[in-house]
N, C-alpha and C positions, 0 to 999 in steps of 0.2 A: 527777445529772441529765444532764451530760456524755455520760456511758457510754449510758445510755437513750435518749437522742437519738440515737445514732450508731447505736444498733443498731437502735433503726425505721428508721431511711434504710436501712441496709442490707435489713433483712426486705422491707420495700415497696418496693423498688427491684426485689430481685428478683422480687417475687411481683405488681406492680402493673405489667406489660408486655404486657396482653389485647392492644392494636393495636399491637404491637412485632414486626416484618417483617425477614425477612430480607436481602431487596433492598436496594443500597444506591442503585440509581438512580431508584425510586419518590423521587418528590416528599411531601412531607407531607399534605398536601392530599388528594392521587392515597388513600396509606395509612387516610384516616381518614372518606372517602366512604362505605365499606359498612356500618363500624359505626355512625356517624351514621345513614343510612338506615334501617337496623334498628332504632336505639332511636325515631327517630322514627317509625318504625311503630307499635311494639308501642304509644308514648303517645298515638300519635294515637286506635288502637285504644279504648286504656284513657279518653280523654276521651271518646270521643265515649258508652260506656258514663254517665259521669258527665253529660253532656251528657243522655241521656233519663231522668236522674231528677233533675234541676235543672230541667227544662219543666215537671214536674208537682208538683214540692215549694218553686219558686220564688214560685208565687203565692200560697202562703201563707205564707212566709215562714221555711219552711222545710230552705233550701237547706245549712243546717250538717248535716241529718243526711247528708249523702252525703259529706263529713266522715268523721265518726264512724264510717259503716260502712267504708270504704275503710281507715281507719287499724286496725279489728278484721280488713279480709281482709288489708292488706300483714302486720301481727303474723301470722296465721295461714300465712301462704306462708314468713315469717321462718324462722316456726316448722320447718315443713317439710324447709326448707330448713339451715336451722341441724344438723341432726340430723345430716344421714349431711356435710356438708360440715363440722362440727368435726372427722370423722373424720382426715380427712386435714391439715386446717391444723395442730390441734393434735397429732395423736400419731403421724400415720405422715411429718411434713416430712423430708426429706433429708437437711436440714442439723443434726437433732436433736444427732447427735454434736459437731457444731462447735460450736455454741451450748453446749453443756452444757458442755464443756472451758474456755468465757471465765468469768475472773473478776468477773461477775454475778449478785448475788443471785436467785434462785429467782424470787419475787415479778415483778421486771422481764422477765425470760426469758418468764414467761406471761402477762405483762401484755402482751405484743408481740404475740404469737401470738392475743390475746384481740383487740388493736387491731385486726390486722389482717384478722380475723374480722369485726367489726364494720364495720373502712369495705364490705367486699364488700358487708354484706347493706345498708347505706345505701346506693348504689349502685342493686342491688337494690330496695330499696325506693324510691328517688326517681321509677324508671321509674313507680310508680302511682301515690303522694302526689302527686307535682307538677301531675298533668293532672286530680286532683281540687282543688286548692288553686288551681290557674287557673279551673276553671269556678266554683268556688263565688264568686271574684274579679271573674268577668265579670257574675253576677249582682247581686253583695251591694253590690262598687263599696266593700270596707272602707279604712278609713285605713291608714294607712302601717303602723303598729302590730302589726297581720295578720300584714306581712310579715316581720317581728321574730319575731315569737312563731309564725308556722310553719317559720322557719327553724331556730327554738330547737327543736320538734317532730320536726322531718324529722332533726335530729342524737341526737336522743335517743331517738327511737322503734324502731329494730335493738335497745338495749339490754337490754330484760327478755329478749323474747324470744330471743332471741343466750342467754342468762344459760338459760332453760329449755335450751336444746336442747343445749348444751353439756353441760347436768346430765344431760339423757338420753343425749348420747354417753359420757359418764363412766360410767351405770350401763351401758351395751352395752359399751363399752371394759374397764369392771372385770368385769363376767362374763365376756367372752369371753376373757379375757387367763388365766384359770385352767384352762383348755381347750387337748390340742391343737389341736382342729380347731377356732380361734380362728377363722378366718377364715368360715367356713361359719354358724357359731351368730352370728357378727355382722354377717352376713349378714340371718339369718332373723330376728334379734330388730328389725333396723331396717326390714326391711320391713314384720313386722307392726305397728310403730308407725306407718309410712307409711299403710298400711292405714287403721288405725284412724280417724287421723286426715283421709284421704279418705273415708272412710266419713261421719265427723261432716260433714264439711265438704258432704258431696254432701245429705245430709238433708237441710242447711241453708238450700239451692234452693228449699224449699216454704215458704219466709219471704219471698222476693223478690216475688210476686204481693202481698203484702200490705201493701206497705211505705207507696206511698202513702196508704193506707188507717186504719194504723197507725204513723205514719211516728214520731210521740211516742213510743207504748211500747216502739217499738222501739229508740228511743235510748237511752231509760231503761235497759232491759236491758243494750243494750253498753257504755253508761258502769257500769255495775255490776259486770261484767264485767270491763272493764278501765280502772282507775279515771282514769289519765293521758289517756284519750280526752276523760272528760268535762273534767278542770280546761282541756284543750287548748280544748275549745268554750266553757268560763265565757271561757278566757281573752282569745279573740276578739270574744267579746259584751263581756264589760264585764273593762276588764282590771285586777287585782289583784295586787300587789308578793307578798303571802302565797301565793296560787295559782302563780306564778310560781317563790318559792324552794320550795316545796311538790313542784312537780311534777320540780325539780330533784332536787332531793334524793330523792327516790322512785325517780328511775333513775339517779343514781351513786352514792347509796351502797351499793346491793344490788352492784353492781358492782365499788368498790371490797371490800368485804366478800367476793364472789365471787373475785376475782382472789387474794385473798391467803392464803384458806381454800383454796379449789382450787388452787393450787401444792402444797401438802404431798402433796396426792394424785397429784397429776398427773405426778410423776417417780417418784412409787411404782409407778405404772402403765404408766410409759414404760421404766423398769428390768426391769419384769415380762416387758413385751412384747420386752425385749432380750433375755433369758435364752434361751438354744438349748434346742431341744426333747431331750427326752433319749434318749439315744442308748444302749440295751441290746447290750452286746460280748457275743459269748460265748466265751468261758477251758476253753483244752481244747488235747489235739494235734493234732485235725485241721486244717484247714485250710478259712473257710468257702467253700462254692462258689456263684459266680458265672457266672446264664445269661445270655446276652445273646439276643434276636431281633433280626435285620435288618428296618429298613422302610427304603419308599421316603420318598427326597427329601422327597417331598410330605405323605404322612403323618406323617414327622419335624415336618416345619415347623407343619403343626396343630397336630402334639401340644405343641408349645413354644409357639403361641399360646394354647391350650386352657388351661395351664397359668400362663402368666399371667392369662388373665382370670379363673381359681379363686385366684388367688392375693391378686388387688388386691380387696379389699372394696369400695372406694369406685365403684370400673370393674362392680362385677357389680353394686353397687344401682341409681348412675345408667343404664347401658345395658340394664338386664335390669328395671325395676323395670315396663315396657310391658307383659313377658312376665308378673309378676305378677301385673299390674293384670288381665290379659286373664285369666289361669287366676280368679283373685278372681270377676271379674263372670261367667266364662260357669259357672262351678259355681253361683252366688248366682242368677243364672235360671232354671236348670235345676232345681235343687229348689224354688225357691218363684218363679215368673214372679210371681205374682198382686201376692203381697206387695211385689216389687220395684216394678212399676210402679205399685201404688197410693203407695209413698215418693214414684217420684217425680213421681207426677201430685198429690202431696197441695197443697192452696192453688192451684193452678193450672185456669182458668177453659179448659181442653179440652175440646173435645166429641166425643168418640171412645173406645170403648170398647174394654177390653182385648183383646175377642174380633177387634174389627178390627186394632189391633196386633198380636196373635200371628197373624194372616195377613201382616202385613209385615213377620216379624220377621227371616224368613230374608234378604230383602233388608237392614233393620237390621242385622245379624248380619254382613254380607259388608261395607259400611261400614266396621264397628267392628273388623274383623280389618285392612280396608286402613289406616285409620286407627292403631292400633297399629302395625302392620308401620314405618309412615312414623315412626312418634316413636321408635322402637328402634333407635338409631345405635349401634353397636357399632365397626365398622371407623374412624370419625372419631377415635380417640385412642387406635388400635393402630400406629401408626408414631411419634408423638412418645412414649409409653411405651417403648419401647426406650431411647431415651435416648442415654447414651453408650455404651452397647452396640450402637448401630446401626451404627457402621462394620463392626463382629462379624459381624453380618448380612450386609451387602455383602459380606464376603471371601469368602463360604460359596459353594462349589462348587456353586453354583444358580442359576439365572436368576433374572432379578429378575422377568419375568414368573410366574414358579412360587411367587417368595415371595408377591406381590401377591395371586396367586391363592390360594394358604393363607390369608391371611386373609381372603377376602370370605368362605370353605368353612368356616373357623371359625363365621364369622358366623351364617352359614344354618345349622350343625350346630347351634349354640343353642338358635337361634329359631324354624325350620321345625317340627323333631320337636315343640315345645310345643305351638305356634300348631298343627300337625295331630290330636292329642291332645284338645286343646281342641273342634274343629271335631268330632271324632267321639261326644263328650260332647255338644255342639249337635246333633247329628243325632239321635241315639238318644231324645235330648228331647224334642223337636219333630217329628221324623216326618221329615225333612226334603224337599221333591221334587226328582228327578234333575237337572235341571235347576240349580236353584241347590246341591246338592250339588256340580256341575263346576266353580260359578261360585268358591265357599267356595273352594274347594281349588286351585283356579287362582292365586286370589290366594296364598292361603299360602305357593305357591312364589313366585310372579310379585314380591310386594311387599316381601319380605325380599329378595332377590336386590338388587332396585331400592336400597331404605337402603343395603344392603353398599357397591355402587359409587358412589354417592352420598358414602360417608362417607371410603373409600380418598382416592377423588379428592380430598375435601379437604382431608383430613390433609397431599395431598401436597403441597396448594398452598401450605397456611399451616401447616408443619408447627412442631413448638414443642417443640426439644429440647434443651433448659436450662432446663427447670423443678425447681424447687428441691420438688415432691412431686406427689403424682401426680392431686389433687385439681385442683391448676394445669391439668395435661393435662385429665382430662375434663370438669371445672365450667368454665374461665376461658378456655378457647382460642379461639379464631377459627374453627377447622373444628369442634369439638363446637357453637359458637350457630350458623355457617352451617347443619350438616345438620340440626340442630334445626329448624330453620326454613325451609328445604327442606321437610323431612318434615310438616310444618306446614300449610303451603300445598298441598302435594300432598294429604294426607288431606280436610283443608276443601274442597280443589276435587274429590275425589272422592264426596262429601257430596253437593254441591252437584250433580254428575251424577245420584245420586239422586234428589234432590228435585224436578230439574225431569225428569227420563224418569220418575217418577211417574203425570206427568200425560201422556206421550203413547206409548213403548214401551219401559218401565225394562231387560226383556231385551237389547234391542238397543243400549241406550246404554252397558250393562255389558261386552257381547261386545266392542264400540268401545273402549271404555275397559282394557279387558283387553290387546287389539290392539292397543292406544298402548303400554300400558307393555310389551308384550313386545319391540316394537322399539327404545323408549329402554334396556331392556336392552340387547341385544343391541347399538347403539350406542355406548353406556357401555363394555362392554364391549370393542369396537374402542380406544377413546379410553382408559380403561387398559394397554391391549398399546401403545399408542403415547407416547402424550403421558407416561402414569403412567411406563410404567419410564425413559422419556427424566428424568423429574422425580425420582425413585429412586437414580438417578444420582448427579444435582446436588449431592443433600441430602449435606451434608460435617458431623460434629460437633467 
């Protein structure tokens, strides 16, 4: 027990430092202002969601179903979530070699790695639970009891789910680890699961019109579903000693049972993934020859960041999954609009007909590209992935303005050729008019340029280069949830230019809106040549 103890303080020491700063003259306070802010957004957000279906299921006394539903979407985000981020906790950490050298049994080793798996997504998950467990509180006015039994909830609800999507990174993990191009095939097998499971999730929309309506069967269903929802809502209503060990026991012993089953495999697979790819000599008197081509500086440094981002799987599903997402939907319009929009207008009391949307689609369509462009942070956790290779960097006979700028040209070289790809599949679709074909393709460049400097810069503010794997870097850093969130609010405030130049001259508000972001480039841009490589500097590993 000794041993086991010592070695989670150590795993979550180093892997639990998200608002841990470089600065040693920042105050405490000063350090933990932004990401406060930020979680009390995103809950405020998330309540006030629970807030308009607590007005209309309250007075009948129905305010546990927003409960029930909220605890099926945190599992279902878990879900998501759990998949490509077991990647990296469990089989690509840093310190795999150190840990595997101490004399500790197998079982404890991935018991650690599974803990510390689980507190993330509780974390993660409390950001939603809590701002529904307050409102249903504000309503219902329950005893103390409540508070007991959703605490016991909010601790044990990451577990099944955590327990599935680690099973699906083991089956991506063990296919791909038989392969050289490991990296590429587990790649494509996690995103079509992402896929998939946004697909299910997006259907799902055409349930939400209905809920008031059906607010019963539709509990029925998700306690059926997922069975721990419903004892959690018995056990609020009327509480029960059996439903309590009951609901225990249903999510630690899969767990237990999972930890100790899954070790045998999971060094089988971590051995696998160690093996060097093999290496065919060829036996003979010649001598083999060796060409080399010169590039420049610049194109050098691409092709070294090009090269990491093919190489990190975890770095090409979270930063690249926008670019999926976009190829997904705009081929899924394009061969069947009808079908799509009837998904998702299904259950939903609109009155507007496809034919007036496929008149607004091309506007819709310039939205949905600016809005990808913003969620596609790429450059945000290509300076703390270098790691302790980045002093390497620094020596290199280059400006540090040239390296900066290789990566944002990475960036764009990704995202742009897709996103334009995509845009010319929309055109040929829909016909498109010259007009908003300028508009399309403006942004394509305009709005990926924008993320790129967006994400540099705050790598370089809050860079994080002692992470013990790479998962750390782009899930858990301080610059990956800033530009997230960045990218976030810029998309929604570009929405929002739509919606209201709708109504008076959506041309001119776009032209505007195009003009803003070409000079905050251009800005951005200044304040990299200056501020970034003065910050470039700084950064010492």
């Amino acid at each position: 027990m000794k041993k086991l103890l010592s070695l989670l303080k150590a795993t979550m020491s180093q892997d639990m430092n998200l608002f841990k700063f470089r600065s040693k003259n920042e105050s405490r306070a000063r350090k933990a202002v932004l990401p406060v802010v930020l979680v009390l957004i995103v809950m405020f957000s998330i309540g006030s969601y629970a807030m308009m279906f607590a007005e209309e299921l309250a007075p009948n006394h129905l305010t546990y179903i927003i409960l029930t539903m909220f605890i099926m979407l945190t599992s279902l985000l878990t879900l998501i979530e759990g998949v490509y981020k077991s990647q990296g906790i469990l089989f690509e950490a840093k310190d795999n070699d150190l840990l595997f050298s101490l004399p500790v049994s197998k079982p404890k080793i991935f018991f650690t790695r599974v803990f510390k798996l689980v507190t993330f997504q509780f974390l993660y998950n409390s950001l939603f639970m809590l701002p529904a467990m307050i409102v249903y509180a504000m309503y219902e006015k329950p005893s103390i009891g409540f508070y007991f039994i959703s605490l016991v909830m909010l601790l044990l609800l990451p577990i099944i789910p955590t327990i599935v999507a680690c099973i699906m990174g083991y089956m991506i993990k063990g296919i791909t680890s038989r392969f050289k191009a490991r990296n590429i095939i587990q790649v494509v097998l996690t995103s079509l699961i992402l896929l998939l499971v946004f697909y299910a999730s997006f259907n799902m929309q055409g349930m939400i019109a209905n809920i008031t309506q059906n607010a019963n069967s539709i509990n029925e269903v998700i306690t059926k579903i997922y069975y721990p929802a419903g004892l959690y809502i018995n056990l609020i209503q009327n509480f029960n000693v059996v439903d309590l060990v009951i609901l225990l026991v249903i999510n630690l012993v899969p767990l237990i049972l999972f930890v100790y089953i899954a070790s045998i495999f999971y060094f089988k697979i971590i051995s696998k993934l160690g093996e060097k790819g093999n290496y065919h000599k060829k036996v003979g008197t010649k001598k083999a020859e060796k060409t080399f081509s010169a590039k420049s500086p610049l194109s050098a440094l691409v092709g070294k960041e090009m090269k990491r981002f093919f190489s990190t799987p975890i770095f090409m599903i979270n930063a690249g999954f926008g670019i999926v997402l976009m190829v997904a939907v705009t081929i899924a319009i394009s061969l069947n609009f009808d079908g799509m929009i009837n998904s998702m207008m299904q259950g939903q009391e609109i009155e507007i007909s496809i034919t007036e949307i496929k008149e607004m689609i091309p506007k819709l369509y310039y939205g949905f590209v600016v809005f990808v462009s913003c969620m596609t942070s790429i450059t945000s956790s290509m300076v703390s992935l270098e790691g302790k290779s980045f002093n390497i960097t620094k020596s290199l006979p280059v400006s540090a303005e040239k390296i900066l700028l290789a990566k944002v040209l990475t960036s764009n070289i990704i995202s742009i050729p897709v996103i334009l790809v995509c845009d010319i599949i929309f055109f040929i679709a829909f016909k498109v008019a010259i007009v908003d074909v300028i508009f399309i393709i403006l942004a394509s460049i305009i709005m990926p340029t924008f993320t790129a400097l967006i994400g540099i810069l705050m790598n370089l503010k809050y860079p994080k280069m002692d992470a013990t794997s790479d998962t750390e870097v782009v899930k858990q850093s301080m610059s990956s949830m800033v530009s997230v969130f960045i990218g976030m609010f810029v998309g929604m405030l570009s929405i929002a230019v739509i919606l209201i130049g709708s109504s008076i001259n959506l041309n001119l508000f776009i032209v505007l809106e195009l003009l803003v972001f070409s000079i905050v480039v251009f800005v951005l841009w200044k304040v990299l040549k200056n501020y970034g490589v003065k910050r470039f500097k700084e950064i010492n590993v």
